[in-house]
Backbone bond lengths (Angstrom), bond angles and torsions (degrees), N, CA, C in turn:
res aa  C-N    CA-C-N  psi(-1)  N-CA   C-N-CA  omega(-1)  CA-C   N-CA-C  phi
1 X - - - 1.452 - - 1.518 108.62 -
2 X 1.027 132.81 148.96 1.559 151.14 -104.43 2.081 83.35 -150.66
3 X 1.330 120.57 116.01 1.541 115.98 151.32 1.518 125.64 -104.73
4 X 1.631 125.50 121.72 1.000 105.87 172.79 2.131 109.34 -115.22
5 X 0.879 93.63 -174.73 1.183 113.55 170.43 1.992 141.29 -130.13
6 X 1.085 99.43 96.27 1.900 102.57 -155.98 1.516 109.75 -94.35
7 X 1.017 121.86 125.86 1.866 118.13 150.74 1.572 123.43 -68.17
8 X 1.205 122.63 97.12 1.167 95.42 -164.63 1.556 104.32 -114.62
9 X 1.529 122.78 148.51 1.857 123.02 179.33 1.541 89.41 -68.40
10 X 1.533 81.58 152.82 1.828 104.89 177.61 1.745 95.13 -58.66
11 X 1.366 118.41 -54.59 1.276 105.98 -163.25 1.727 114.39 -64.35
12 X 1.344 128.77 25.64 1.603 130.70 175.83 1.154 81.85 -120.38
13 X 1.155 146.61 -55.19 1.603 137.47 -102.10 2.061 110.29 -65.71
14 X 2.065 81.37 -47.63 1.340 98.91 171.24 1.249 140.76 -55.93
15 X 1.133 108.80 -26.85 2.176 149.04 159.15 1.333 110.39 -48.31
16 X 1.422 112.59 -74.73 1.133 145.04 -167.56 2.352 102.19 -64.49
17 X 1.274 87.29 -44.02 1.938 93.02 -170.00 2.006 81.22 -78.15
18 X 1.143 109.57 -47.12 1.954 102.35 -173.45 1.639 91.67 -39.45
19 X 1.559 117.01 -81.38 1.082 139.27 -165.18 1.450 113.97 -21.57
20 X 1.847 117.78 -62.19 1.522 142.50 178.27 1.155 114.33 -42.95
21 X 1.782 117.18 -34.17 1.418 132.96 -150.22 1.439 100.29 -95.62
22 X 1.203 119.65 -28.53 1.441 138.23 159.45 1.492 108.01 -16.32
23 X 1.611 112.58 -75.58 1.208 142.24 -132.46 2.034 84.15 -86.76
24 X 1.293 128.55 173.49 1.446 138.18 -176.31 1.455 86.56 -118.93
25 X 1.371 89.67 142.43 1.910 111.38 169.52 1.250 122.64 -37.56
26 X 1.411 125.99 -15.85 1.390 118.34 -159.57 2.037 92.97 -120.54
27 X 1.503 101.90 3.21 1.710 109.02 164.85 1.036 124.82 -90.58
28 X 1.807 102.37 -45.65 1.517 119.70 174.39 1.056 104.25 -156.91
29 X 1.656 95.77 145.12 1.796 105.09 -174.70 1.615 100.16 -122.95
30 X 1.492 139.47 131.09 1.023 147.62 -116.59 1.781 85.48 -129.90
31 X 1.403 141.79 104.11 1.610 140.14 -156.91 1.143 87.82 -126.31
32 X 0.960 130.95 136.32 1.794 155.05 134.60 1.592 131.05 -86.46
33 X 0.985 99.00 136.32 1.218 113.57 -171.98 1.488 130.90 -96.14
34 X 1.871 93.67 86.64 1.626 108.33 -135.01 1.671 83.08 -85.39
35 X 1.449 104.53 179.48 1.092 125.43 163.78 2.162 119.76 -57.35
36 X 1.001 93.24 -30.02 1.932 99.73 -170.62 1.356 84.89 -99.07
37 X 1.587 135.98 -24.30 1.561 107.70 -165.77 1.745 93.82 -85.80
38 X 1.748 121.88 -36.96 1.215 99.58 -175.65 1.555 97.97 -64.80
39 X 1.025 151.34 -56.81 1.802 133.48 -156.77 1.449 102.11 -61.62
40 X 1.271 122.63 -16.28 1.606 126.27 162.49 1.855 111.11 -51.58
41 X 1.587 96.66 -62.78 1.506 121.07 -162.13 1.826 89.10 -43.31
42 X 1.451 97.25 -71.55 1.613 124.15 179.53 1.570 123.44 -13.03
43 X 1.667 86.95 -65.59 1.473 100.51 173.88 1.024 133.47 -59.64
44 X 1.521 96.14 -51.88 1.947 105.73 168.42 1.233 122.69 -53.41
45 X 1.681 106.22 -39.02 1.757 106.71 174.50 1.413 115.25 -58.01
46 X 1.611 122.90 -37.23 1.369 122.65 -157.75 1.899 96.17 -100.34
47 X 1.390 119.04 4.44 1.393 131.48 145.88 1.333 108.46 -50.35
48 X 1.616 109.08 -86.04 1.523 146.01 -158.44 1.842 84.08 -50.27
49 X 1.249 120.22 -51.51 1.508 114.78 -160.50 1.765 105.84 -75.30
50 X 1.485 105.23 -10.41 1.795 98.75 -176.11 1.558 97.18 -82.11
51 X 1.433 104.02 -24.09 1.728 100.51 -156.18 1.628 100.41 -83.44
52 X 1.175 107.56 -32.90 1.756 122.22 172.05 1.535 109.72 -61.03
53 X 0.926 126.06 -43.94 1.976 119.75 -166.40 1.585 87.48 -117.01
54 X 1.552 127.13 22.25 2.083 109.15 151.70 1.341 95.04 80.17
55 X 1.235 129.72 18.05 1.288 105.04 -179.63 1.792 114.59 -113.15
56 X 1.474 108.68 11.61 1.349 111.16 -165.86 1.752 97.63 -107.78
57 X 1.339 111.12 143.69 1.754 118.14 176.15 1.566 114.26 -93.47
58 X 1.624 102.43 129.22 1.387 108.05 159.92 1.028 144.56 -118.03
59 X 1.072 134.26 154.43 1.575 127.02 -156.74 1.460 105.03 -120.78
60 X 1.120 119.13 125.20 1.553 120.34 159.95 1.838 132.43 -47.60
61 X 1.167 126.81 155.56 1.464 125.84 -170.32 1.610 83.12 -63.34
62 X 1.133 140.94 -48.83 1.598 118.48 -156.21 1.403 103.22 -76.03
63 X 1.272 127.00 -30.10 1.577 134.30 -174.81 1.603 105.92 -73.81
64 X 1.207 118.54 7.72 1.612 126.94 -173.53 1.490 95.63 -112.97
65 X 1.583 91.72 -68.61 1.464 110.35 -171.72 2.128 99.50 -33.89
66 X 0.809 126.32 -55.88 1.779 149.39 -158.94 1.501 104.89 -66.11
67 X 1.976 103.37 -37.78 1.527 113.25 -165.14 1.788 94.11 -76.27
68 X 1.688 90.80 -33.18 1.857 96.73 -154.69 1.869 91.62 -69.72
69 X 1.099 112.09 -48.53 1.794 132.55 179.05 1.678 91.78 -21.77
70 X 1.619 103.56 -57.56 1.600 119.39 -143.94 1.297 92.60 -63.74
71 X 1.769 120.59 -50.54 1.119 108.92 -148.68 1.580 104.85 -95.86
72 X 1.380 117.11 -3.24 1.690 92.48 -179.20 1.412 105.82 -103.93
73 X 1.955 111.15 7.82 2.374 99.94 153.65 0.902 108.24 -67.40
């Protein structure tokens, strides 16, 4: 499945959402661009950008394994 992204003028919008509604969920799924998904988008980008310029820490499966140990004594 295929994502796009549209600008659309107020005067389609209503046309265009009739039109979408047409189609069954499993043709097209209708995404908004809520408030928590952009601080989603955000976060992940300023993730993606620590891991790109070396600046993000990783931990090995045993250094997890030890953290997870810690916290459920």
């Amino acid at each position: 499945m295929q994502t796009i992204k549209l600008k659309i003028s107020d005067k389609v919008y209503d046309n265009l959402m009739w039109l979408l509604s047409k189609f069954n969920k499993d043709e097209v799924e209708i995404l908004s661009d809520t408030e928590s998904y952009i601080d989603n988008q955000k976060y992940l980008q300023n993730e993606l950008n620590e891991i790109l310029t070396g600046k993000a820490k990783f931990h090995s499966i045993e250094e997890f394994e030890k953290h997870l140990d810690d916290s459920i004594s």
